[in-house]
N, C-alpha and C positions, 0 to 999 in steps of 0.2 A: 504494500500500500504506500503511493508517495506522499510523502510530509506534508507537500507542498499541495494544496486544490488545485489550484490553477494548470497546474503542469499538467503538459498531454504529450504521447510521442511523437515524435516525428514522422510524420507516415512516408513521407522520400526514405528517409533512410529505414524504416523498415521495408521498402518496397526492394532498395537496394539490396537489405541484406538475406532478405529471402532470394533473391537471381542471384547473389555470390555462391550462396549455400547451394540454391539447385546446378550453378556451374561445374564446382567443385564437387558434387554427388556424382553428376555423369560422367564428368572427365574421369574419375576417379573409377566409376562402371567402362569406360573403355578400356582401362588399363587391362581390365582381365578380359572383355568381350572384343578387343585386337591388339591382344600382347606386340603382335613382329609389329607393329609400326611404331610402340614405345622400346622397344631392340635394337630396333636401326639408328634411331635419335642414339643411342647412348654411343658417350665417346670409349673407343677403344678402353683406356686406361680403367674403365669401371669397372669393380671387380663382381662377378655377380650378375650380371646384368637383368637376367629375370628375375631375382631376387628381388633388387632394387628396386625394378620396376613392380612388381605387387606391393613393397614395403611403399612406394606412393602413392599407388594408387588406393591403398589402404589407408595412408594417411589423408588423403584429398578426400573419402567419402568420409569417413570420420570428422575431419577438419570443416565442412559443408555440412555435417549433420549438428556437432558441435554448435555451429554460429546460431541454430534455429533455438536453444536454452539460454536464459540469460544465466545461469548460475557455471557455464560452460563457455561462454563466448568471448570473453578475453583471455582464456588459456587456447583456446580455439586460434582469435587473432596473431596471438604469438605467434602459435605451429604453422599454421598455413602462413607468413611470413616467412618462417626457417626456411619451408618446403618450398617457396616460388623462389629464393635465395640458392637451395641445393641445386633446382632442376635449372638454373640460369646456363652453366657449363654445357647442355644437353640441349637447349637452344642455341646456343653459342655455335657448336658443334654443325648440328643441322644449317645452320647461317653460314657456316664456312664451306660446307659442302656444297652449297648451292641448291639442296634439294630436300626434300623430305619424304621419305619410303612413303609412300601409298596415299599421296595426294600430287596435284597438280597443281602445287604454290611456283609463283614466278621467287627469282631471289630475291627482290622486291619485298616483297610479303614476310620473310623468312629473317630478314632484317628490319622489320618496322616490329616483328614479335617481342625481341628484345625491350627496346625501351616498352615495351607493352606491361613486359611485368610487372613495371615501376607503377605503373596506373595500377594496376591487381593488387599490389603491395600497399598503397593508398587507399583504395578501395577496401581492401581489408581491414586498416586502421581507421576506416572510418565506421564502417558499421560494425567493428567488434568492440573497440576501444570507447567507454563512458567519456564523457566532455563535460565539464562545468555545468553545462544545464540540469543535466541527468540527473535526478534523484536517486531512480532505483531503474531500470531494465525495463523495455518495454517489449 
């Protein structure tokens, strides 16, 4: 209950942080519904590589389901930060190559990903992170 009557949530950034959570659900359901195209992303030097790739795709629908509790959604914001942080190297990767296993990205595309994250990283501290207004969790 907030302290405060007056106080209502935000409904932009609830609208936001339900499409981050649904983003992050499904990315995170590809990883296992077409593993080879998160196989080919990963840079040689990854040790594991199917590993890796469930251990994120595990942590992206966790991290996506995560944001939808308020008693869960700033440890939530954290991890998916770590994780858009780990998987940058495996963009990076695909950027240099030029291409991406199993689509039809120009290299174009493959390079505007990048700075992309940084939006998703922002995005993320935005509707997981409480701000001065916030009483309690909406």
């Amino acid at each position: 209950m907030p302290t405060d009557p007056t106080y209502r949530p935000d409904p932009l950034r609830s609208v936001f942080r339900w499409l981050l959570a649904l983003f992050f659900v499904l990315a995170g359901a590809n990883h296992f519904r077409r593993p080879e195209i998160y196989l080919s992303m990963m840079p040689p030097w990854v040790p594991w590589p199917g590993f890796v790739s469930a251990v994120c795709g595990a942590c992206e629908i966790l991290g996506g389901a995560a944001l939808f509790l308020p008693a869960t959604r700033t440890a939530a914001g954290w991890c998916l930060i770590a994780l858009l942080v780990a998987v940058l190297p495996a963009n990076l990767h695909v950027a240099l190559m030029g291409r991406m296993p199993g689509y039809d990205f120009s290299p174009a595309v493959l390079w505007i990903r990048l700075p992309f994250q940084l939006v998703l990283i922002a995005w993320a501290a935005w509707v997981a992170f409480p701000n001065a207004r916030d009483k309690r969790w909406e």
